[in-house]
C-alpha positions in Angstrom: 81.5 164.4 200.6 82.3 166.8 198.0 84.9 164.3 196.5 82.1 161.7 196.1 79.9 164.2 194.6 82.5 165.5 192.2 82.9 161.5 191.1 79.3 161.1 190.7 79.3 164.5 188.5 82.1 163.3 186.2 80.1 159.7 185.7 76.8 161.2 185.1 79.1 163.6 182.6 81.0 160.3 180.7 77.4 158.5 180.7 76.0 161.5 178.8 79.0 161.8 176.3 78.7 158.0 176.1 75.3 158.3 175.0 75.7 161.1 172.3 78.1 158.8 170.9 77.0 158.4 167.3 78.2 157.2 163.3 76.8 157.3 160.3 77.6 153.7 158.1 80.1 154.9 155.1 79.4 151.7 152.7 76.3 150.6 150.8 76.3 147.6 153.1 77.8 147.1 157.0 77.4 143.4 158.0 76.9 143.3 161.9 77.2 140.5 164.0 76.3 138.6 167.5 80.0 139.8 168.9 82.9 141.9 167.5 84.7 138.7 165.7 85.0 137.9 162.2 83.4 134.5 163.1 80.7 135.5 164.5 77.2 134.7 163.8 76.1 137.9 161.2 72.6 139.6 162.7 71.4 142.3 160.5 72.6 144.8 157.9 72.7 148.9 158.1 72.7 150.5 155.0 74.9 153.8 153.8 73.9 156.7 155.3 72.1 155.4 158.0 72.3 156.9 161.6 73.5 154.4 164.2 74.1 155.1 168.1 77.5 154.1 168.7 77.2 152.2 172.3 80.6 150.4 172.9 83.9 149.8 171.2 86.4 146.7 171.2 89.9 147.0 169.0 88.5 147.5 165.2 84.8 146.6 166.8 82.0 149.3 167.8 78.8 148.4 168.4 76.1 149.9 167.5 72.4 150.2 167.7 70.7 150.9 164.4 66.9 152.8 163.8 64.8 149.7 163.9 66.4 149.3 168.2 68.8 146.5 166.7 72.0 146.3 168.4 75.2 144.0 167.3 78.9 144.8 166.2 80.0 145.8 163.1 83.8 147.2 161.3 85.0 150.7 163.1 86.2 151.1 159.7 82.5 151.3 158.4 81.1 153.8 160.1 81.9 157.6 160.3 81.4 158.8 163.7 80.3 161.8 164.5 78.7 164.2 167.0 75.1 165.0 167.8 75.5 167.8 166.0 77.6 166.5 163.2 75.0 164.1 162.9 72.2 166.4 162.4 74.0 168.4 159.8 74.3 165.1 158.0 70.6 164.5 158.3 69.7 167.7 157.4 71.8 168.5 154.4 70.7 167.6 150.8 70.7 163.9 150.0 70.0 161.5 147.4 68.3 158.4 147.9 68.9 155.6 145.8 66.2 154.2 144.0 67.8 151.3 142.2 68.3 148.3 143.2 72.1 148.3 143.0 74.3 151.2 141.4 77.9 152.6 141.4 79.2 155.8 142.3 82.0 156.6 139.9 85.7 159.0 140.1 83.5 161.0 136.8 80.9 161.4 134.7 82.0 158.9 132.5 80.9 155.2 132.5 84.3 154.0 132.3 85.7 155.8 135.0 87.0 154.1 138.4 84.6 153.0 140.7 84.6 155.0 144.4 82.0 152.7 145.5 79.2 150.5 145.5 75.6 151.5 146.4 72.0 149.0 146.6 68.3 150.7 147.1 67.8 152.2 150.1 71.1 154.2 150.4 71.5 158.0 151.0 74.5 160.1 149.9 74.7 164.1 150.3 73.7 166.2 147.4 76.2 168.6 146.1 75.1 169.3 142.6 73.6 168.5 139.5 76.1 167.6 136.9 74.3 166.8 133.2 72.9 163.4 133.7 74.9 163.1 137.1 74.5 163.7 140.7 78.0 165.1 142.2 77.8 163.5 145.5 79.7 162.5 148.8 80.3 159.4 151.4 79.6 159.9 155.0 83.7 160.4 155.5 84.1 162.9 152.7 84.9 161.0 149.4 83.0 162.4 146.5 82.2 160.7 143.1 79.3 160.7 140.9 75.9 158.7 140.7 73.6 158.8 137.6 70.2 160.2 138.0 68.6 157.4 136.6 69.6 155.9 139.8 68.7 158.3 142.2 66.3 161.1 143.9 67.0 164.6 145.4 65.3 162.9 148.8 62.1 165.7 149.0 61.3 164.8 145.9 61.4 161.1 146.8 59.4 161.6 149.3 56.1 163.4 147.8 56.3 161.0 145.3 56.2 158.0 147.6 53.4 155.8 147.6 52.9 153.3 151.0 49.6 151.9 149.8 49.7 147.9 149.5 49.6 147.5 145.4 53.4 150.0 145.7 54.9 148.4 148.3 54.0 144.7 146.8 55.3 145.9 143.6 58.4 146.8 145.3 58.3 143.3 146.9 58.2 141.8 143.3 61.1 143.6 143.0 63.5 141.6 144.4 62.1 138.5 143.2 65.3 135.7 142.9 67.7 138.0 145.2 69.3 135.1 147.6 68.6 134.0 151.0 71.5 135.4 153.4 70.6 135.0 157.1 71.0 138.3 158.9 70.6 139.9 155.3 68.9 143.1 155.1 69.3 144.5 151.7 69.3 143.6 148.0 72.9 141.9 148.5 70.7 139.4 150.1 67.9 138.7 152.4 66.4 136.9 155.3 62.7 136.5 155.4 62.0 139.7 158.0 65.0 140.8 156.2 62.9 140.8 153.1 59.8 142.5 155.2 62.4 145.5 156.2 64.2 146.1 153.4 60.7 146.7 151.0 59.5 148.6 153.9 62.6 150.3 154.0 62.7 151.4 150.3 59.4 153.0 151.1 60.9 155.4 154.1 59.8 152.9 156.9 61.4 151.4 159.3 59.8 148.1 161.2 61.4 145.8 163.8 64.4 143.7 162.8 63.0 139.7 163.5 59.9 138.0 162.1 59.0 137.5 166.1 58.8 141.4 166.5 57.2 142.6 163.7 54.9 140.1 165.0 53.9 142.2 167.8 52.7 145.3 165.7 50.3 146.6 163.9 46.6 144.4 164.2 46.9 140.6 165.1 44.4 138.7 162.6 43.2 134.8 163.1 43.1 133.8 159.7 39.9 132.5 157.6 39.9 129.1 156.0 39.3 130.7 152.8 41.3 133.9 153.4 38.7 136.5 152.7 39.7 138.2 156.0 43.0 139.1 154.7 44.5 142.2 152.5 46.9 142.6 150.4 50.3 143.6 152.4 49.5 141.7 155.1 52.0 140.2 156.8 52.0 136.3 157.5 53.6 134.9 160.4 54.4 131.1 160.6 55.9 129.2 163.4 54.7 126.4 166.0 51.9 127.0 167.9 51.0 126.9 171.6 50.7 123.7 173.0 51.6 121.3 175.6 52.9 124.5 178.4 54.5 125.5 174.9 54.2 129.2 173.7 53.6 130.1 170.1 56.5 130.6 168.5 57.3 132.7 165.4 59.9 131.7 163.0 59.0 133.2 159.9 57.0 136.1 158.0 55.7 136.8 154.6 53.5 139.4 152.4 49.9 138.3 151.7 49.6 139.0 148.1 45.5 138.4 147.7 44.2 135.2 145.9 45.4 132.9 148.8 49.1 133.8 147.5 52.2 135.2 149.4 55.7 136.5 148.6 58.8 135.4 150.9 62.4 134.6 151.2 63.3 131.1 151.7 66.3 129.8 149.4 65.6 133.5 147.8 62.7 135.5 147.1 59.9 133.7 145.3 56.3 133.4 145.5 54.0 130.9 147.2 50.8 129.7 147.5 48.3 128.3 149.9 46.1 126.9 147.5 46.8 123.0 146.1 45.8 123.4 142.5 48.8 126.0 141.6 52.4 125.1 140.5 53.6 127.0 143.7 51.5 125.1 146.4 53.0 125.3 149.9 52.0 122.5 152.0 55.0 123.1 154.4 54.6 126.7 154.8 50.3 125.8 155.2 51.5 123.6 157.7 53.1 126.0 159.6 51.0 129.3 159.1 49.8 130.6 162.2 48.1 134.0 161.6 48.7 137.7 159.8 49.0 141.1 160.9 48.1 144.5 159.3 50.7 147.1 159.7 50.2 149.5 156.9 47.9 151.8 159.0 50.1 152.3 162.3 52.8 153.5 160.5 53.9 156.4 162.5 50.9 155.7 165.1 52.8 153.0 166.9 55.4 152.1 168.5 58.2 150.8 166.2 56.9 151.7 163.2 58.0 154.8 161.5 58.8 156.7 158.5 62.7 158.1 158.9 61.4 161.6 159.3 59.4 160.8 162.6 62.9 158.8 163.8 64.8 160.4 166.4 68.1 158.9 164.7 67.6 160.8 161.3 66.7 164.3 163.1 
């Protein structure tokens, strides 16, 4: 009996160090994918400096679940791991957010200099210091380099100037108008359509469900008008086929409403669209296909699945 019971106590003890398994991804983009292969389908993206739970491991493989509940596989060599602990001195230390699209962290404070590595919008590095028109700051693993400020903000400081109403985060949409379609994409490298939804959420500090059929689900469900007037700006649209014949409604798609019966989305690459026939962008396919909108903007941090990283558990 007491040999069973000291068995059960060691599993209970390897479940729980299993679970406080955790990294921190160490490049401006980590591809992850469907199983640890090289030829495997890609799912999503986790950006540098992002929290992941590290829930398996196979040769040069972990997987990993990121904030937005997402689990694939993606490079060991990516991710830092780290402790619980580790982890929160990490999230708690200072940081820089990058605010650019795309930027380079470099060997000095020279333009010239080698590069130490990449870095796209979204990113977060630890602060050491202010250094002229430079940040000095560090990778996840410990390599330091240097990041122009024109790039960047001390993360407090990001945050009380963020602004989540509809007319910022549409002008952030804009943003990355022409950046390509890249299934599984989830940054400015590339994009899938609720790839495009996450990642201009996510350059506003929140985080929404990976696929077009989840974010779906949140937020307030709205049946669409025939002339639109029902809608607001930063809506999201949601497009698929619809119930019918013991069918369910499928979602296969998702967009921002824009106003004026227009929309923004990533099909080919991020462009705009239109639902109305007289303009140069008229999209009869995507009409065809629209099935109705949601409005997420005000459950931010009152729902389920939809937070800013400081209400995360992952970035605590």
């Amino acid at each position: 009996m007491k040999h069973r019971l000291l068995l059960i106590l060691l599993w209970c003890c390897s479940t729980c160090l299993m679970a406080e398994e955790w990294g921190i991804i160490d490049v401006s983009v980590a591809n992850t994918r469907q199983l640890p292969d090289y030829g495997s389908e890609q799912e999503s993206q986790a950006l540098l400096g992002m929290p992941v739970r590290v829930l398996d491991e196979s040769h040069e493989w972990l997987q990993v679940e990121t904030p937005d509940g997402y689990v694939a596989w993606t490079l060991a060599g990516v991710v830092k791991r780290v402790s619980r602990s580790e982890l929160t001195a990490w999230n708690t230390s200072p940081q820089v957010v990058v605010t650019s699209l795309y930027g380079t962290v470099l060997a000095a404070r020279n333009p010239k200099s080698a590069m130490v590595g990449d870095v796209v919008g979204g990113d977060r590095l630890r602060l050491l210091g202010k250094r002229g028109k430079y940040y000095q700051v560090a990778f996840p693993d410990g390599r330091e380099g240097y990041l122009h400020r024109s790039l960047c903000q001390p993360i407090e400081k990001w945050r009380a100037t963020l602004k989540n109403d509809p007319e910022s985060i549409l002008r952030t949409a804009y943003s990355l108008t022409g950046v390509p379609y890249m299934w599984g994409g989830t940054s400015p490298k590339g994009v899938d359509c609720s790839g495009f939804v996450r990642t201009t959420l996510y350059l506003h500090d929140i985080i929404i469900p990976r696929n077009s059929s989840q974010q779906a689900l949140k937020g307030q469900r709205i049946e669409i008008a025939d002339d639109f007037s029902n809608l607001e700006p930063g809506d999201l649209l949601f497009f698929g086929s619809r119930a019918e014949g013991g069918r369910k409604e499928r979602v296969v798609h998702v967009a921002f409403y824009v106003g004026n019966m227009r929309f923004i989305h990533s099909i080919g690459f991020v462009h705009e669209g239109s639902f109305r026939p007289s303009d140069p962008n008229y999209d009869a396919y995507d009409l065809g296909r629209l099935l109705f909108a949601s409005r997420v903007l005000p459950y931010i941090n009152k729902e389920e699945g939809l937070f800013t990283t400081d209400r995360h558990e992952f970035y605590r």
